[in-house]
C-alpha positions in Angstrom: 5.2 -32.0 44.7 4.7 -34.7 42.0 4.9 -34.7 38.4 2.2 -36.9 36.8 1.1 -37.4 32.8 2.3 -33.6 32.4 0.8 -32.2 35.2 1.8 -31.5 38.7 -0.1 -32.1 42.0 0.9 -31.3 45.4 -0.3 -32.8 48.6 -0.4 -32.1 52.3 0.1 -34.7 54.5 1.0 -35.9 57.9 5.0 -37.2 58.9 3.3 -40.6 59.6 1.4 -40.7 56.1 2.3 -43.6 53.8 4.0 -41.6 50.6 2.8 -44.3 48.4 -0.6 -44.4 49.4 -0.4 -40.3 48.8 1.3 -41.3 45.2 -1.5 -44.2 44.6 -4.7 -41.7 45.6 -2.9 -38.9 43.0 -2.2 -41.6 40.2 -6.3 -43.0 40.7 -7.3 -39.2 40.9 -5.1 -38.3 37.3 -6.6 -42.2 35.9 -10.5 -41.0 36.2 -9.5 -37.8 34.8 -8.2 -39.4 32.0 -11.0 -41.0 31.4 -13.5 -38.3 32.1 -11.3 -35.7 29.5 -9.8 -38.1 27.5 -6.1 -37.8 28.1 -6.5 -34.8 30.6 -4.2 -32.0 30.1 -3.3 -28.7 32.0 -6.1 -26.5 29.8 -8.9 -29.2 30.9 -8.5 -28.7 34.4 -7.9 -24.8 34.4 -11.4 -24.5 32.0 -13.3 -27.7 33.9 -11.8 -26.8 37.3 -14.7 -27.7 38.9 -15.6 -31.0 37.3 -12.1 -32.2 38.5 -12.9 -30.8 42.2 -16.3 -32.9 41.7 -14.2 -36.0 40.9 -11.8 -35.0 43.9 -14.6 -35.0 45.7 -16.0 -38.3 45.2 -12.8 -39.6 45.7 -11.4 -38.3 48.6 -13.4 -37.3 51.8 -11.6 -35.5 54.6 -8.1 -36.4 53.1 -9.2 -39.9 53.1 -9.6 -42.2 50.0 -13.3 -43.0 49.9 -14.1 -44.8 46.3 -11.7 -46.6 45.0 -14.0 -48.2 42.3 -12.9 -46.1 38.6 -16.7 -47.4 37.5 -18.2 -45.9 40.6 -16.7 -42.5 40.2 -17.6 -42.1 36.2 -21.3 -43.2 37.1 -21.4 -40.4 39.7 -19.9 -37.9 37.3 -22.1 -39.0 34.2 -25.2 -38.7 36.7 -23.7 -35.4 38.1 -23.2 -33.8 34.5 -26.7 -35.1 33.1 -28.2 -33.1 36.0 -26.3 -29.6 35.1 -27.9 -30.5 31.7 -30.8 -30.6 32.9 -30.6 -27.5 35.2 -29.1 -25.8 31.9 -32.1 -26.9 29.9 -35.0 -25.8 32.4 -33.1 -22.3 32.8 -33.1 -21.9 29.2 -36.6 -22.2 29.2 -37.3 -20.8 32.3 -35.7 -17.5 30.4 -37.6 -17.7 27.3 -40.9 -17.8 29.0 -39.8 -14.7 31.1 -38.6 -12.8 28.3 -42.1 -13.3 26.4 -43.6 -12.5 29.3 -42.2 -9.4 29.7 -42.8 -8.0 25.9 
């Protein structure tokens, strides 16, 4: 278990894992959040869960640190969010046109 900017994250690992490889991937992981929520709190991550799972995900794959570029990671998450927009928009629309058609 470790304590990082007010929130804690706990990771399983192997007895041969380096512990401050583990400590660097969670203290990159909290750094993009920051970034992404703007000084991320506990509230942010319980009502946004699944943006920080997307941003776990781009970072890690299969336990394994896979982007370690901060600029990578919040270009992927802007393109990522700008398509739930989208999807948001066209099912908005998608609703009104059924709705009218139904009357």
């Amino acid at each position: 278990m470790y304590r990082y900017a007010s929130l804690y994250f706990c990771m399983c690992t192997d007895a041969d894992d380096n512990e401050l490889e583990v400590l660097e991937i969670i203290h990159h992981f909290v750094e993009i959040l920051d970034r992404y929520f703007g000084s991320v709190c506990e509230l942010d991550l319980i009502f946004n869960f699944h943006k920080a799972y997307y941003v776990l995900d781009e970072i890690l794959i299969s336990g394994e640190l896979q982007e370690s570029s901060k600029k990578n990671v919040a270009r992927l998450i802007a393109a990522q969010d700008s398509l739930v927009e989208a999807a948001k928009e066209e099912a908005g629309s998608i609703s009104n046109i059924i709705a009218q058609a139904t009357k």
